[in-house]
N, C-alpha and C positions, 0 to 999 in steps of 0.2 A: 977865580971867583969874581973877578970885578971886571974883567972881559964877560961872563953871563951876564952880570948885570946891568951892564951899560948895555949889550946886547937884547934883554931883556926891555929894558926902558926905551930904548929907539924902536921897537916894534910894538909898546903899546902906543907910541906917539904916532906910529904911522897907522894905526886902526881907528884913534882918533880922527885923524885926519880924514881918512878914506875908510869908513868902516866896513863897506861892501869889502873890501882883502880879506875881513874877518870870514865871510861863509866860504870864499874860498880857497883861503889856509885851512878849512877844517874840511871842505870839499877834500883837498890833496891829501890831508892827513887821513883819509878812511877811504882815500883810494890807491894811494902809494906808499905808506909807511907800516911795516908789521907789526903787531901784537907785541910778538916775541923773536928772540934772535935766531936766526935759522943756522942750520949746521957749518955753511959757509956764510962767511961775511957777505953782502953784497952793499954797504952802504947805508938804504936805507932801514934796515932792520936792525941799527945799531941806534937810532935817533930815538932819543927817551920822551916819548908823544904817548904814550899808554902804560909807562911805567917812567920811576923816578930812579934817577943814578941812586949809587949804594950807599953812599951820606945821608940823602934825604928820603930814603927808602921808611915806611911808617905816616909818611904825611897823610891826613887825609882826604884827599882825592886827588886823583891825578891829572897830569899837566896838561891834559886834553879837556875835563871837567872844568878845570879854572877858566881854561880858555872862553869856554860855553861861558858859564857865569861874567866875566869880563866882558863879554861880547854882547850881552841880554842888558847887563848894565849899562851896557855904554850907548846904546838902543832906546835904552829907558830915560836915562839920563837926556838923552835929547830931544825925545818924544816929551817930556816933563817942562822942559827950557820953551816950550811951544805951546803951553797948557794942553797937550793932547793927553790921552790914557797911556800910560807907561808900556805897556804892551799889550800885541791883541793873538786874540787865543785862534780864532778859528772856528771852524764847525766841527773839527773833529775834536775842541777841546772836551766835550760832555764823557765823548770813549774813552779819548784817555785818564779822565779825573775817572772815572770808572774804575779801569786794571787797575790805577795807579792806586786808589782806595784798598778795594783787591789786594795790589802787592803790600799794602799795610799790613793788611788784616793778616796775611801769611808771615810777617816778620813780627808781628804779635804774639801771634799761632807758635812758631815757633822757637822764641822767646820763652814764651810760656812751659813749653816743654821742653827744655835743654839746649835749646840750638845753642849755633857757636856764634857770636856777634862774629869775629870775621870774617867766618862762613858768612853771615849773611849780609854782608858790608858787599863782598864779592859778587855776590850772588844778585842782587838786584840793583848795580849798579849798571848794566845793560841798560837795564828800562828805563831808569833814568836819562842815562844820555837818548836813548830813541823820542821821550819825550821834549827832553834841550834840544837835538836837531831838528827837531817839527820845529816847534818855537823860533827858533833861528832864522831858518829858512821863511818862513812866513811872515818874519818879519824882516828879512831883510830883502827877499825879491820884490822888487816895485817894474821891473820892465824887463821888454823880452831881450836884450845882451847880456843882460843876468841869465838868462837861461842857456843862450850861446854859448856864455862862457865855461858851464858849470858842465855843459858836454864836451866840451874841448877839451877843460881838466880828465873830465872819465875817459876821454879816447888817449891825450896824451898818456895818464897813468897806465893804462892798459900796456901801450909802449913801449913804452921802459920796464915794467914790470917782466913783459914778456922776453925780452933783451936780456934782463937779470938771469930770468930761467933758459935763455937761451946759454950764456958764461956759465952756470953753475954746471949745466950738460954738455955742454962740449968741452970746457977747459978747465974744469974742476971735476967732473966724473969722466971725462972722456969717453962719453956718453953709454957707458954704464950704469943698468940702473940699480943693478943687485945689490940689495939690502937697501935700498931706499923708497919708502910707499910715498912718494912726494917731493919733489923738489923746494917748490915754494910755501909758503904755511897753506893752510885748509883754506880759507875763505879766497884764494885765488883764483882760484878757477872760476866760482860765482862772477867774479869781475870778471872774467875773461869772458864763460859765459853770456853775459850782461851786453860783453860788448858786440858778440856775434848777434843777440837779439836786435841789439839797436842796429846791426849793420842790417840784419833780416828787413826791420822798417823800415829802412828807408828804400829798400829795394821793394818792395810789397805798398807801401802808402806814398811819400812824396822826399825829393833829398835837397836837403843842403850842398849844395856839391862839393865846396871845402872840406868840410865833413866824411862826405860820402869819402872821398877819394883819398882821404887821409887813412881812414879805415882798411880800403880796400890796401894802403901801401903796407899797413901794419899785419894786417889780414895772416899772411905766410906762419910770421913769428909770433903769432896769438895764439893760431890754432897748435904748431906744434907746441906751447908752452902750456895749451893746456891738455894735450896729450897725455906729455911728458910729466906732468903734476899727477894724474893718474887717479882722480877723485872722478867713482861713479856714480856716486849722486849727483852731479851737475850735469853731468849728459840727459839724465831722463830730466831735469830741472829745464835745460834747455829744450829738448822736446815740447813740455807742456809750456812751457813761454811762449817758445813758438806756435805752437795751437792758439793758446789764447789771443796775439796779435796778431795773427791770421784771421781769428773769428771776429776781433774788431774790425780789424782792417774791412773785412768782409759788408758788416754791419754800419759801417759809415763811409761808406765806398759805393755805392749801389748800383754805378754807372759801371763799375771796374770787377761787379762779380763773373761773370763769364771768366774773364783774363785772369782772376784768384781762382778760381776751380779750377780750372784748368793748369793751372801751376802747382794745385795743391797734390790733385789726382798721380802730376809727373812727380812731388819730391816725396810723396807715400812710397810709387811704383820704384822710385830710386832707392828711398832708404830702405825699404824690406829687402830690397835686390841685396845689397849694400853689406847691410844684418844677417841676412840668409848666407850669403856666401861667405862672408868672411871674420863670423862669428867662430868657427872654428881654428882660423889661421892665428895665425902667431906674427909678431912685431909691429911697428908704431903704427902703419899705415890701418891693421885692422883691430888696433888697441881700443878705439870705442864700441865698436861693435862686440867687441865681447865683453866689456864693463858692462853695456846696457840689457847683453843675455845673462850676464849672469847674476845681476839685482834679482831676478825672475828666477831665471834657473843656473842653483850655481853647480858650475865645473868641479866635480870632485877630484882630479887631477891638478887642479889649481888650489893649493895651498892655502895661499897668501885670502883670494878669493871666500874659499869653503869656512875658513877660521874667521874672517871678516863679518861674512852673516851667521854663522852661530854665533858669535861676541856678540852680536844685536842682536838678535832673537830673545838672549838670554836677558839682555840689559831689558827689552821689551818686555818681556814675562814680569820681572823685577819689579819694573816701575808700576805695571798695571796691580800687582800683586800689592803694592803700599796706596794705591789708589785707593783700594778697596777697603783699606782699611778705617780709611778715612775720606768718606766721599763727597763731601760736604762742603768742608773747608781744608781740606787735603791736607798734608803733611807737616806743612809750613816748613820757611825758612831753615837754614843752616844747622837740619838732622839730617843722617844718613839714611837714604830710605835701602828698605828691607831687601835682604838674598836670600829669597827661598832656593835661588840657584845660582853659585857663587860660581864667580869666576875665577880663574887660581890665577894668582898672581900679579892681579888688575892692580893693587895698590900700590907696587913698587914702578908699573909703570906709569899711573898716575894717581897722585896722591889726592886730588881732591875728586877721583869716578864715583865716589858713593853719593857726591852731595853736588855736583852737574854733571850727568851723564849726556852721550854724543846726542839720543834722540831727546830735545829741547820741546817739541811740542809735548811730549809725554814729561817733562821734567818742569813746565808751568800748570799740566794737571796734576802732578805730581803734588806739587808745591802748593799750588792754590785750591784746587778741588773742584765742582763742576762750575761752582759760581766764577770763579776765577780763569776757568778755563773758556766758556761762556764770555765772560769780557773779553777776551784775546781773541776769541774767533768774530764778535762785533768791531773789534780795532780792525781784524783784517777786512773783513768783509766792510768796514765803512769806505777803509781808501780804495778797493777793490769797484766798489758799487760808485762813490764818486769821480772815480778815474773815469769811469763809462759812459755817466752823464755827461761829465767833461767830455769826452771824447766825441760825445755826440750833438753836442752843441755848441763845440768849438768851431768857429768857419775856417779860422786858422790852418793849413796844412800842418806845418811846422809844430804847432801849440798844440793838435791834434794827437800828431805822433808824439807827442811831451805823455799826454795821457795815457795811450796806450802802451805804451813803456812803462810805466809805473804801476797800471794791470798788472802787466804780464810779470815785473819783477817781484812785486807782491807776491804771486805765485809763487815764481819760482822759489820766493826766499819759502813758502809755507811748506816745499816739498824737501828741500835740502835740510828743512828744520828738523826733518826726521830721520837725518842720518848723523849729521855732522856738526854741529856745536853753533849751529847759526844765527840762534837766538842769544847766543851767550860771548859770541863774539863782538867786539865793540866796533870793528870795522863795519861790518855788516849794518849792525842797528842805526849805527848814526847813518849810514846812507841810506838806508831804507827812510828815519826820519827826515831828511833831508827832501827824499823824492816826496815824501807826503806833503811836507810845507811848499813846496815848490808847484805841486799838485794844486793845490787850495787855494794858490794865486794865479794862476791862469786865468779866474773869469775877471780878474780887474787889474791885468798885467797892461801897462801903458799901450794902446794900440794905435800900430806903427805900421803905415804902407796898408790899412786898410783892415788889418786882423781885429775881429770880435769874437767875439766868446759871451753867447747869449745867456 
């Protein structure tokens, strides 16, 4: 205990010192440490960043949340020492006082009517951290090697990540994958995805070449890890990413449209080729190609597949079905919403499906109701629509492709929310908040070697 502690204390003396470590200790913690422990150890999904060891298990909020708060303080505290404003919010502060009002109003709501407070301690502490990592980020990025660095964390963690999932399929399953829907947890693949988009940009808009070519080396063991993870919501996520930074690129490129259409024309004519043919085959090589036919049309021969979209069909029916019951201010917080058509057996596989179900966009209409639902879609759509501005009046190459990556991930996170737990996983939100603050300082990022941002 007095090795954590003294451990403890030399690491808040060093964020003291250098407080820029702090966004990117929380950068690595939501791009390389898991949620939860996976069925084989690999290291990092043993490190307590999102949960507390079993002594201090009950604390109220966990060791990633302090961090936030320690970090905002120690920001504040020095902004304070300088007569400045203790912190600055941003322009997207107005959307989120908004949800955030919203997510009140629904743990009121639900209060009011039964809910379970630890239900709903759980349940919107997402939002919270998506909010702390805006804040964070926007207030700690002052210049563009803040930005350098903060993609070199997401390429390294990709890395390793993908390295993990390479050891867990080779030398722990021996690469067998029966009985196993996933290697690494859920939200991996999104990174991995994440990172094939960012390699997409920089091939399509302008490269960092250290960057580029680190990418390109990791490239191999990306792609099969996220095969081999076997989530097909992230292939059709990467699809419409891909579209959408295509369509920027397209749109603040003008000199470079010929040479995009013409690339775009060849990767359609490839990937239907691609899809068409080897949507029916079998093993890794044509394992995405039939994940992304069968979101659309499932395989009834395929099991695993067929039972996948009736579980969500069913969960969908469900949720719209408690919608309706309450459409206004929706269900509120930490009640179980309604089975008009239950699923058998969903509880013993997970105990909290009644009260966060996998589709997250139907689970804050669920929760909050149109007004509430209404804020979320203004949250996305602000950093969506400010990504674009920025995009288009950044002169910066580099700062350029910052914004269109954050488009495009936005998306992607809005599509995979309807399948997969994306909103609800804290991985996820804190980098999503992160890309947003990180977003919002672009047009008064220190400009260096000539870059503006009008």
């Amino acid at each position: 205990m007095l090795i954590i502690f003294v451990s403890l204390l030399l690491f808040a003396t060093v964020l003291v010192r250098w407080p820029i470590l702090g966004l990117y200790v929380v950068t690595g913690c939501a791009t390389l440490i898991e949620q939860e422990p996976l069925f084989a150890p690999v290291g990092t999904d043993r490190l307590n960043v999102y949960n507390w060891p079993l002594p201090l298990q009950g604390m109220p909020e966990r060791p990633i949340g302090l961090l936030f708060i320690f970090l905002l303080l120690l920001i504040a505290c020095y902004r304070l020492s300088r007569g400045q404003s203790p912190l600055r919010f941003g322009r997207l502060s107005l959307v989120f006082l908004f949800y955030l009002v919203c997510v009140a109003i629904g743990i009121v709501h639900g209060l009011a009517h039964g809910g379970n407070l630890k239900i709903i301690v759980v349940e919107v502490r997402p939002f919270w951290y998506l909010f702390l990592s805006y804040l964070l980020a926007y207030n700690f990025v002052s210049a563009r090697h803040h930005v350098y660095t903060f993609f070199w964390l997401v390429i390294a963690s990709a890395g390793i990540k993908s390295l993990q999932a390479l050891y867990l399929y080779i030398f722990v399953l021996h690469g067998n994958l029966e009985g196993h829907h996933e290697l690494m947890a859920h939200e991996e693949s999104f990174f991995f995805a994440g990172l094939l988009l960012l390699l997409l940009l920089f091939c399509l808009h302008s490269r960092y070449r250290s960057q580029f070519y680190t990418m390109l080396l990791i490239l191999p063991s990306v792609l099969i890890a996220l095969v081999v993870n076997q989530r097909r919501a992230d292939y059709l996520a990467l699809i419409v990413g891909g579209v959408v930074a295509w369509s920027l690129t397209f749109s603040c490129k003008p000199h470079s449209r010929r040479a995009l259409a013409l690339g775009m024309c060849g990767c359609i004519l490839l990937s239907t080729s691609y899809i068409s043919i080897c949507s029916g085959l079998t093993g890794p090589f044509a394992a995405p190609a039939h994940a992304i036919v069968s979101v659309f049309c499932p395989d009834t021969t395929d099991r695993v597949s067929a039972e996948s979209n009736a579980y969500r069909a069913t969960e969908d029916y469900d949720l719209l079905y408690t919608v309706q019951k309450s459409p206004l201010l929706g269900w509120g917080f930490g009640r179980q919403f309604l089975e008009p058509l239950v699923l058998p057996n969903i509880s013993s596989l997970d105990a909290n499906y009644l009260y966060i179900p996998h589709n997250t966009i139907y689970w804050v209409w669920m929760r909050l109701g149109i007004v509430g639902f209404a804020a979320l879609g203004c949250l996305f759509g602000s950093i969506i629509v400010k990504g674009y501005l920025a995009a288009r009046q950044c002169h910066d190459p580099y700062l350029q492709l910052v914004a269109i990556y954050v488009v495009a991930i936005t998306c992607m996170e809005i599509v995979v929310a309807f399948a997969d737990y994306q909103l609800f996983a804290y991985r996820n939100v804190i980098f999503l908040g992160l890309l947003a603050g990180l977003l919002l300082k672009l047009p008064v990022l220190v400009r260096e070697k000539g870059a503006s941002c009008l």
